[in-house]
MARDO-964057 format. One record per residue (C-alpha): z negated, x, y. Coordinates in steps of 0.02 Angstrom, whole numbers, plus 50000, padded with zeros to 5 digits. Each point is the difference from the previous one (the first is absolute). Layout:
residues N
ZXY ...
END
This chain:
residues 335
520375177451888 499135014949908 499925001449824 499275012049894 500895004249835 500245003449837 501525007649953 499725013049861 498285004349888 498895014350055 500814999650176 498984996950150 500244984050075 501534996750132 499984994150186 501564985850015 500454989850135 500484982949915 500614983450069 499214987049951 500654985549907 499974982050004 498964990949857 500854990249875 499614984849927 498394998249941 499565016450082 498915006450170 500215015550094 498305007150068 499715008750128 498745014349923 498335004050102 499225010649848 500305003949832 498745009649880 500335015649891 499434996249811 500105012949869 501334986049909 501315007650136 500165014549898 501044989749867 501505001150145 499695015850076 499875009449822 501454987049957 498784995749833 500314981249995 501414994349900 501414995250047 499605003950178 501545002050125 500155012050133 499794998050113 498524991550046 498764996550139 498094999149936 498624991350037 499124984549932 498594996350101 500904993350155 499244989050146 501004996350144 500804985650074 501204986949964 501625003750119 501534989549907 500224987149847 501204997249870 500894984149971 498974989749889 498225008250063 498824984850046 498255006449989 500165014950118 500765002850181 500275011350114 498185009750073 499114994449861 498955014049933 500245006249796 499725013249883 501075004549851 498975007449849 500825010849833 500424978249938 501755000650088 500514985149943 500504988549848 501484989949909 498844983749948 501034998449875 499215011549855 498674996349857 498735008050109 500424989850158 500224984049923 498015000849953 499565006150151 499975019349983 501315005850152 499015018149994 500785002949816 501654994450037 501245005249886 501265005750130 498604999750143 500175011050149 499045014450061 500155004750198 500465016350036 500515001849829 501364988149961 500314995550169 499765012250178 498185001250040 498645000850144 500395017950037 501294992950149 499784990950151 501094985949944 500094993049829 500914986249893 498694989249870 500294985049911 498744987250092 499244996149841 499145016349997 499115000050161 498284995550002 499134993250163 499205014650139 498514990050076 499615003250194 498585011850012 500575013649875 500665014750081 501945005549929 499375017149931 498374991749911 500994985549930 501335011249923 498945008149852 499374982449960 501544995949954 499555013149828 498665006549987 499074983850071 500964987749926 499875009249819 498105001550013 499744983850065 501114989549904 499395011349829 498194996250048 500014981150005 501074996749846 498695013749888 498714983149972 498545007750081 498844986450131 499125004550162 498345008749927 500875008649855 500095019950001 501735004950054 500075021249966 501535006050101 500535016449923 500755013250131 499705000550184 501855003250050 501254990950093 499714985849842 498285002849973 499265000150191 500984982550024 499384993349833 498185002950050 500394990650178 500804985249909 498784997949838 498485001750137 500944984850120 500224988149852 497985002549949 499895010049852 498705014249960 501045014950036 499885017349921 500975013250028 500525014749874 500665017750067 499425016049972 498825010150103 498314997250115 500945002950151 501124984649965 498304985649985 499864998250214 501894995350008 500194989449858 498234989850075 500764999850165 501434992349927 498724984549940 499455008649811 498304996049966 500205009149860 500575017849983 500595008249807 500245019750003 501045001549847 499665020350039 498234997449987 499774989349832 501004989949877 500814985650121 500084989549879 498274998449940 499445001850196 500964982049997 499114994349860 498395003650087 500634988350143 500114985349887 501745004849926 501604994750136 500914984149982 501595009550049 500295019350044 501695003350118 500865014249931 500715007350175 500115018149954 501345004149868 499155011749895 500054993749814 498475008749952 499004996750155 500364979749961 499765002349811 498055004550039 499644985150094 500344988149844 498335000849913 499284994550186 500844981849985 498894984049991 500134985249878 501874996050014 500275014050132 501775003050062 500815018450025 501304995250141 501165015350017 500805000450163 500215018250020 501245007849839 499485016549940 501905005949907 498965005249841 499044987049856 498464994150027 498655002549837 499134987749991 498724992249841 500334984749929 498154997149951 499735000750221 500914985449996 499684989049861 498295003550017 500094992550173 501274986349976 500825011850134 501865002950058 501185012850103 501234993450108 501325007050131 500544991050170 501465000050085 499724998650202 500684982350027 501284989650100 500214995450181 498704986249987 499065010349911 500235013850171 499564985950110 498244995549927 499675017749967 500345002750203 499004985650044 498485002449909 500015018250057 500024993050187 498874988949977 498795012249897 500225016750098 500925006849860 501075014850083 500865014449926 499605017750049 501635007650074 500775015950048 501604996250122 501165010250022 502004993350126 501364995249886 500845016150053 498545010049905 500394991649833 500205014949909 498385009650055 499054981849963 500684999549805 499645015349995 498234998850071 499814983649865 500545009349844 498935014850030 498594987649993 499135007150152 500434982250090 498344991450034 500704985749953 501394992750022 501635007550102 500754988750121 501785002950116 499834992750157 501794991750017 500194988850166 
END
């Protein structure tokens, strides 16, 4: 099988012919149809993640199909159709799993990270980690929402807004433009925040009825005009572009931060008091999690906008990702 690799930071990726292996117990091999780009790869390519080992295969938005078992696998079998997301996996064992919480595992595993990745046409997961692929969803649009989708999705329906509510959805990028699908599918009043004129036909295309030029005025107090937002999605990381949107929450609004600018957000305490209001992060989700973000999206004509590019091409479709160019998410075509 092909693989593309890791083997030393700053060096372009590496064409290998692998064999595969056979899965142990409790694990699946997977035969990989697609597998999307995310800017998160760069933690093994610019070998930034701790502890990372070298080397290593990418890729954690993988969708293929099911093509051995592990001793010990029950729930899966062979030509059954999955998708592994960043949640590679969990002990059950730890504080966090024993209420419940497998995505903060304390010794949790991350694919492509921890273990080889999507970036391959043959890969080894633990079956735990592999959410359901539902008929109907081609390979190449199911792999981002296995991310981006499932981080949007999963973030939006644990902020505490209801169908009605104003949902603001902050960035129209690979996040943002699958954040405004989603909160428009599950019934809320959607606006979306970006900056420029030339952005308001997409983002209504996209199902915004509402459209918040943060070039044009304060967004913030644009919100406030709408009736204040139950919950903004924070999709872009850009600390002060986020910090701005605070004063635009409702009566016990949520900030849900999806998308982490590196640098502090400033925000005032008397924006939040004032509103009974709170900031929260979210952390994508499990493979159950995967599976109900896949099935709503096929159910709701939820799809990803994708640039493909052959597994061979790896290197010219990171590269096409991080410039930010990528309209908007980069996918390898595998199988």
């Amino acid at each position: 099988m092909r693989a593309m690799v890791v083997r030393a930071a700053d060096q372009p990726f590496q064409l290998e012919q692998r064999e595969p292996r056979e899965p142990g117990a409790g694990e699946i091999r997977v035969r990989v149809h697609a597998c999307g780009v995310c800017h998160s790869d760069h933690f093994v390519k610019d070998a930034l993640w701790p502890g990372l080992a070298l080397p290593r295969v990418p890729g954690h938005e993988v969708a293929g199909v099911v093509d051995a078992v592990g001793p010990g696998v029950g729930h899966l079998a062979v030509g059954d159709r999955v998708g592994l997301g960043w949640h590679g996996g969990h002990d059950g064992t730890c504080p966090a799993c024993l209420r419940g919480k497998f995505i903060h595992c304390q010794s949790g595993a991350i694919t492509g990270i921890t273990h080889d990745g999507g970036y391959q046409e043959s890969m080894i997961a633990p079956a735990i980690a592999a959410a359901r692929v539902p008929a109907g969803l081609d390979w190449a649009e199911a792999a981002p929402l296995l991310c981006a989708g499932v981080t949007t999705f999963n973030a939006l329906r644990n902020a505490g807004a209801r169908p009605g509510d104003l949902v603001a959805i902050q960035g129209l990028g690979g996040l943002g433009h699958l954040g405004v699908q989603y909160a428009k599918a599950m019934g809320f009043r959607v606006a979306a925040v970006s900056r420029g004129a030339d952005k308001r036909e997409f983002a209504e295309q996209l199902g915004a009825q509402h459209y918040v030029d943060a070039a044009a005025a304060d967004p913030g107090a644009q919100l406030t005009e709408l009736g204040g937002a139950q919950v903004i999605l924070a999709t872009a990381p850009n600390a002060p572009a986020i910090s701005q949107l605070v004063p635009g929450l409702g009566i016990e609004g949520c900030l849900m931060i999806v998308g982490a600018p590196f640098e502090p957000l400033q925000i005032g305490a008397i924006d939040l008091i004032s509103r009974d209001a709170r900031v929260q992060g979210w952390s994508s989700g499990t493979a159950a999690d995967s599976t109900e973000a896949l099935e709503f999206a096929l159910r709701s004509g939820v799809r990803p906008m994708i640039e493909r590019f052959p597994l061979a091409d790896a290197q010219r479709g990171y590269d096409r990702m991080m410039s930010g160019a990528a309209r908007f998410r980069v996918v390898l075509d595998v199988a």
